[in-house]
Each structure stands twice: as structure tokens, then as C-alpha cells.
ZAROTOR-950257 format. One record per residue (C-alpha): residue number from 1; residue in one letter; y, x, z. Coordinates in steps of 0.25 Angstrom, whole numbers, plus 5000, padded with zeros to 4 digits. Layout:
i  aa  Y  X  Z
NUM  a  Y  X  Z
...
***
This chain:
i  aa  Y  X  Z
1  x  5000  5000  5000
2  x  5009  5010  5003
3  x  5005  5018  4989
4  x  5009  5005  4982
5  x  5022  5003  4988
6  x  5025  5018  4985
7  x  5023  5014  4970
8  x  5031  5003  4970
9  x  5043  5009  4978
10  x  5042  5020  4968
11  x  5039  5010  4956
12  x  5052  5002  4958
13  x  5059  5014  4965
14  x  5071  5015  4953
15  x  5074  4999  4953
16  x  5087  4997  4955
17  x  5091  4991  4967
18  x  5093  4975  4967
19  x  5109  4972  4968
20  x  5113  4968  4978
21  x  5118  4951  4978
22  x  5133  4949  4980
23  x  5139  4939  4993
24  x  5137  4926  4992
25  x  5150  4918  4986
26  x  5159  4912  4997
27  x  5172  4901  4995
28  x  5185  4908  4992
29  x  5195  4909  5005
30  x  5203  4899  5002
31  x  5219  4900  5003
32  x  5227  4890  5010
33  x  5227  4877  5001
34  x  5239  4877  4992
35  x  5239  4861  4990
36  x  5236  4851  4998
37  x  5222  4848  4999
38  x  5219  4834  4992
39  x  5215  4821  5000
40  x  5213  4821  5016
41  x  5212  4832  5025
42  x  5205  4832  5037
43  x  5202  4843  5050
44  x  5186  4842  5050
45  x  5183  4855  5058
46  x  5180  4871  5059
47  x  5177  4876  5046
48  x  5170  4864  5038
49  x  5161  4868  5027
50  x  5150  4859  5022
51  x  5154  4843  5017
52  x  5143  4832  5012
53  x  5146  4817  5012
54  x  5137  4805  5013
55  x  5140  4796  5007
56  x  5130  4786  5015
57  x  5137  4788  5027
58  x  5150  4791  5023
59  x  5151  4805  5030
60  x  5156  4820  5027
61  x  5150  4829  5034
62  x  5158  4842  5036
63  x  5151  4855  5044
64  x  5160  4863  5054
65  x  5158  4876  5059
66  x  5161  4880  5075
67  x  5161  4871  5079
68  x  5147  4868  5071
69  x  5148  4853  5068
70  x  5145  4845  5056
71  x  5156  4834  5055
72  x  5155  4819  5049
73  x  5166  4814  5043
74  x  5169  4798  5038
75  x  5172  4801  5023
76  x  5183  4789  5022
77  x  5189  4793  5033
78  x  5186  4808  5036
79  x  5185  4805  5051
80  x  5175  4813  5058
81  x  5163  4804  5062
82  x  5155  4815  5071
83  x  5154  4830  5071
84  x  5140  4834  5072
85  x  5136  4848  5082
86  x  5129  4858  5073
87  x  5121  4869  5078
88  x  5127  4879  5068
89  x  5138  4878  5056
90  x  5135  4871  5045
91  x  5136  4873  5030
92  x  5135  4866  5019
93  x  5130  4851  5020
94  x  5122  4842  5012
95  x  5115  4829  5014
96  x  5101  4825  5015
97  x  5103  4812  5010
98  x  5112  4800  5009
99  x  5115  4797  5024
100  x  5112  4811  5028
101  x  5109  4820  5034
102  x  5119  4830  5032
103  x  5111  4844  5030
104  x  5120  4854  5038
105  x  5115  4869  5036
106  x  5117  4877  5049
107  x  5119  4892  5045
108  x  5116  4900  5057
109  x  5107  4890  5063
110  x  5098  4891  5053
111  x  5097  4877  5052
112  x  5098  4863  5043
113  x  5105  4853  5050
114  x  5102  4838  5047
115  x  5114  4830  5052
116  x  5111  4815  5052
117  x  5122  4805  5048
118  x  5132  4798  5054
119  x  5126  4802  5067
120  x  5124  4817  5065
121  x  5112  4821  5071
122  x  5106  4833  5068
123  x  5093  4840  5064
124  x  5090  4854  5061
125  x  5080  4861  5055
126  x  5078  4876  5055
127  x  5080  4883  5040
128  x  5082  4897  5036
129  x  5093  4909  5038
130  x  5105  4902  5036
131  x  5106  4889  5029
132  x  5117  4887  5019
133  x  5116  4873  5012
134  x  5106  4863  5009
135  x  5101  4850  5003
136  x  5092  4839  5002
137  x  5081  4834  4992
138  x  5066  4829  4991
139  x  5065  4825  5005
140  x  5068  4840  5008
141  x  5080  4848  5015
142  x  5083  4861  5008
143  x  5093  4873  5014
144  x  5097  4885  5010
145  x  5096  4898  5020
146  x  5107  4907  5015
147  x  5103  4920  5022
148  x  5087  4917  5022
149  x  5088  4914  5007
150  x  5079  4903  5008
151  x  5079  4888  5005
152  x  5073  4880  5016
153  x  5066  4868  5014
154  x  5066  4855  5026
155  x  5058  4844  5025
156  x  5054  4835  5038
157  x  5063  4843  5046
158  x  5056  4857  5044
159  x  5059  4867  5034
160  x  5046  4868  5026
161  x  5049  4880  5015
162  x  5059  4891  5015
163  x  5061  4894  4999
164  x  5066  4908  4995
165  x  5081  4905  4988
166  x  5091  4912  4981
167  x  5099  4922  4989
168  x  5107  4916  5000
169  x  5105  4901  4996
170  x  5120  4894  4998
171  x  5119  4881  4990
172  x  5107  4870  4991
173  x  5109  4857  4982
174  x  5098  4847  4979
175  x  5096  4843  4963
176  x  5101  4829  4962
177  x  5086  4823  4959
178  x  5084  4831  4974
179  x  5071  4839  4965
180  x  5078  4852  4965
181  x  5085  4861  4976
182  x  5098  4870  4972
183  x  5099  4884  4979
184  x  5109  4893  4976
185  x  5108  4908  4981
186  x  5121  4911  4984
187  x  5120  4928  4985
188  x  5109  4927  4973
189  x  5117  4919  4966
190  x  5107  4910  4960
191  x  5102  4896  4961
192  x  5088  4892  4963
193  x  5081  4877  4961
194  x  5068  4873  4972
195  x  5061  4861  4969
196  x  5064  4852  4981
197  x  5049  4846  4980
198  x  5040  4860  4976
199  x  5050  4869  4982
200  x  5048  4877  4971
201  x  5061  4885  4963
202  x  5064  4881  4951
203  x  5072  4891  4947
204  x  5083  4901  4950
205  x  5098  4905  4943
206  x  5110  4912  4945
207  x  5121  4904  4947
208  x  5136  4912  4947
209  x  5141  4921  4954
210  x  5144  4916  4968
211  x  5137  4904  4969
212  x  5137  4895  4982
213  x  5135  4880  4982
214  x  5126  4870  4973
215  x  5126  4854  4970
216  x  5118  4848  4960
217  x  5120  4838  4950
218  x  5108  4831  4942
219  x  5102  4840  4933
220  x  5111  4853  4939
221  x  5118  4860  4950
222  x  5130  4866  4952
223  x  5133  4879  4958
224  x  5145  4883  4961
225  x  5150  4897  4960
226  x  5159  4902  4970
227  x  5162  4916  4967
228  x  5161  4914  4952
229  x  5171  4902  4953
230  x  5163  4892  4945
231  x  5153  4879  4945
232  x  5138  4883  4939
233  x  5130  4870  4934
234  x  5115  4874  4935
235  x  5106  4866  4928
236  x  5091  4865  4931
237  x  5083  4865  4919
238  x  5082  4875  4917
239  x  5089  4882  4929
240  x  5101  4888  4923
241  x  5118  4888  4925
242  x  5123  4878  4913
243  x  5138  4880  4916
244  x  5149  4887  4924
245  x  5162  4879  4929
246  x  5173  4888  4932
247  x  5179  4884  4947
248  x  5190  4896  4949
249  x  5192  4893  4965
250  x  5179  4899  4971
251  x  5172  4887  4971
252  x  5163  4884  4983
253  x  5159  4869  4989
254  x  5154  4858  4979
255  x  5150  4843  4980
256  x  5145  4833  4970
257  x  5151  4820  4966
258  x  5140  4814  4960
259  x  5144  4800  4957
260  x  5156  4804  4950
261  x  5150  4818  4942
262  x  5159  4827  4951
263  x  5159  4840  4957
264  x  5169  4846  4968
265  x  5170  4861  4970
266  x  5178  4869  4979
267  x  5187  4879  4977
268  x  5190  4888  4988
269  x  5199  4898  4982
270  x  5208  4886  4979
271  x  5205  4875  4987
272  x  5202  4866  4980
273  x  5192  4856  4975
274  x  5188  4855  4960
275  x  5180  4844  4954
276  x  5171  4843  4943
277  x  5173  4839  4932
278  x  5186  4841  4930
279  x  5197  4848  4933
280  x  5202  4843  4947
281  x  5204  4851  4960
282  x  5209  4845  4971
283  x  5216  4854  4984
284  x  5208  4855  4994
285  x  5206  4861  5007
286  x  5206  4876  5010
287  x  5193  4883  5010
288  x  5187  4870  5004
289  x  5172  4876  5004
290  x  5165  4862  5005
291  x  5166  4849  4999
292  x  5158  4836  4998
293  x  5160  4823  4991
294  x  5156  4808  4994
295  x  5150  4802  4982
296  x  5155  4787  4985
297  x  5169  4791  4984
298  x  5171  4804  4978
299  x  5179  4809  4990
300  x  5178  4825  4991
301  x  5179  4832  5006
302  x  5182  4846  5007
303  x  5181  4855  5019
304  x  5191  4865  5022
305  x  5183  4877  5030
306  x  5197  4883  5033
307  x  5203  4872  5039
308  x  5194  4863  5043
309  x  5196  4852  5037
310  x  5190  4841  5028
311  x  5197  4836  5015
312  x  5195  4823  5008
313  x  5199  4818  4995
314  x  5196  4808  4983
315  x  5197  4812  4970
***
């Protein structure tokens, strides 16, 4: 054995090293606002990051760091319905379903929280090395662990797989028909596709330059590049980047507006909110790294991480 290991030492001694993989992309420091930011402006807490809206219940949810608190919000009238203890801070949000509950990754926890809806009561289950983002789909919950570079994979409240992902998996979205599962590696700089069912991959690609977060449309996803200042529309069949948006502004937090074929991206060099298609931007609030829409109304909220506070406005 050690012969063996010898030979290959010595057969692969003159490879070139691997390169070593750039820092994963982060939001712009945003300057202070230059115009009044559109719509209502409300304080909501320390540092918000992470929005999602149910429609069923009416309710934003907005997570909070130090104090660690996950707060719900009326979506009429923006007033805080409960703020919910957390054993760690929160990230980025997403729903397991209409009515909840909202899947609250928690970082140095290592941790998924499930937090129920309107009451707010709270389940955990332990994941891998610092969970980032995470979704819903097949009866299954699916979370990326940044620093273990693996997806986990919940079901009945236990994780039951631990999948190798792309390097430092950031964004997690589930395919619209909920067949498919969207990682993006956000160091690697690649996306990958899991078969919700098989837990299979289906595929892997690079995706820009400094990619960060992923929301899925039928038939596609989009990822958006922050460091290369654009939009990347992936399609699946086969696994491949169809087109690039130029989004000069350091683009960072996404939502979907289904019902009326929308997208809104931030913008945090320039804090501001652009919709697609189209050409709109509408001022918003400084750092605006999150956003979220509620499909009955079209209502965008955006959080302010610098000032704490939470924006509404209707397009």
C-alpha cells in the first residue's frame, strides 16, 4: 500500500495545483438613500434580513438578529402581530406551504426552525454546519449548510439524507411543479438540480460570477448575480443559462409575483427595487438586502438591514 501510494504521489506529482475559488458575492454597502424611499416606512427591528408573505393568513414575517426574533406582521396594516424567540438568528425565510409554517434557517444553531402561523410556535430540527436557505417540496424539507457544503433532506421531522452540494450552498428554491430542487454553490459558482423524489442530481452548471440567490419560475429558474451585476435565467432541459439581464446595482434579494408575471430584485449599491419586465425602479430603503411580495395584492415589502425598518409599497 504504501508502494502504491508512492507511485501515484509520483505519477500525479507535476499536476498543477487546483486554483483556489474566489469569496463568495455579498450585497453592496449601501450609501445613505438619495430619495425618499416609496410607499410606508415602518421601524420592525435590529438588522431585518429574510421576508416571506402568506397569503392565507395575511402575515409577513421578518427575521431579527440580537435580539434573535422572527417578527409577524399584518400585511394591510403593517402592525406587529407577535414576535416569535428564536434560539439563533435567522436567515433567509421561505414557506412550507400555504398557512405555513415559515422555515427559519438558524446559522449558528445549526438548526431549521419550523414556525407555526399565526401563533408562532416552534419546532427544530438539527441539520448540517450552518444552514443558509431552504425550501419546500414532495412532502419534504430541504436546507442548505453553507460551510458543510451539503443539502440536508427532512421529512417526518428528522433529516434522513445529507447530499454533497456545490461549494457553500446559498440559495435553495423549489421548481414550481415541486419535482425538482435548486442549489446554488455560491464559492463554486454553480447551480445544481436534485430530484425531490430519488434525491438524485440532475445536473450541475456555472452560473456567473458571483451568484447568490435562486426563485424558480415554470419551466426555469432565476439566479441572480450579484457580483456580475445581472439576472441569469436557467433552463432545465437540458441544464444550461438561456439568458443574462444586465441589473447594474449589485443585485442581491428576489421575489416572484406569479399572478402577474413579475419579478423584483434589489439593488444595493443604489437602493433600489427593480421590477421585471420592464424598466421600473422604485426607491427603497438603505441596504434593502430582502424583499418579498404578496401575490393577492401585488404589495412589495422590503427590509432595511441598516435601519431596521420595513417598507411597503403597491405598485
Amino acid at each position: 500500500m504504501v508502494l502504491l501510494a508512492v507511485g501515484v504521489l509520483a505519477a500525479t506529482g507535476c499536476a498543477a495545483p487546483e486554483a483556489p475559488l474566489p469569496p463568495a458575492a455579498e450585497p453592496a454597502r449601501s450609501p445613505p438613500p438619495r430619495r425618499t424611499p416609496a410607499g410606508k416606512v415602518v421601524p420592525i427591528g435590529h438588522k431585518p434580513e429574510g421576508l416571506v408573505v402568506d397569503e392565507q393568513t395575511g402575515i409577513v414575517a421578518v427575521g431579527l438578529t440580537n435580539p434573535d426574533r422572527l417578527a409577524l406582521v399584518d400585511a394591510r396594516t403593517l402592525r406587529v402581530l407577535r414576535r416569535v424567540r428564536l434560539p439563533e438568528s435567522p436567515r433567509h425565510l421561505a414557506l412550507a406551504g400555504p398557512g405555513g409554517p415559515v422555515l427559519v434557517p438558524a446559522e449558528r444553531a445549526d438548526s431549521l426552525l419550523e414556525v407555526a402561523l399565526p401563533d408562532g410556535g416552534l419546532k427544530a430540527t438539527r441539520v448540517g454546519d450552518t444552514p443558509h436557505d431552504g425550501d419546500a417540496a414532495g412532502g419534504r424539507l430541504f436546507v442548505g449548510d453553507e460551510l458543510g457544503h451539503t443539502l440536508s433532506v427532512i421529512e417526518g421531522g428528522r433529516r434522513i439524507a445529507r447530499l454533497p452540494a456545490p461549494r457553500q450552498p446559498g440559495g435553495v428554491a423549489s421548481s414550481t411543479d415541486g419535482r425538482r430542487i435548486a442549489v446554488v454553490g455560491v464559492k463554486e459558482r454553480a447551480l445544481e438540480l436534485f430530484d425531490v423524489r430519488t434525491l438524485r442530481s440532475l445536473g450541475k452548471a456555472p452560473v456567473g460570477i458571483g451568484p447568490t440567490h435562486v426563485i424558480a419560475e415554470p419551466g426555469r429558474f432565476f439566479v441572480v448575480d450579484t457580483r456580475g451585476d445581472s439576472l441569469l435565467e436557467v433552463r432545465t432541459d437540458p441544464l444550461r443559462i438561456h439568458r443574462r439581464r444586465s441589473l447594474p446595482g449589485a443585485p442581491y434579494g428576489i421575489a416572484t409575483d406569479a399572478p402577474r408575471g413579475r419579478l423584483w430584485v434589489t439593488l444595493t449599491r443604489s437602493n433600489l427595487v427593480a421590477r421585471l419586465p420592464g424598466g421600473l425602479r422604485v426607491p427603497a430603503v438603505r441596504q434593502p438586502n430582502s424583499v418579498a411580495v404578496d401575490e393577492r395584492t401585488g404589495r412589495v415589502f422590503v427590509a432595511s438591514r441598516a435601519d431596521g425598518t420595513l417598507q411597503a409599497f403597491d405598485p
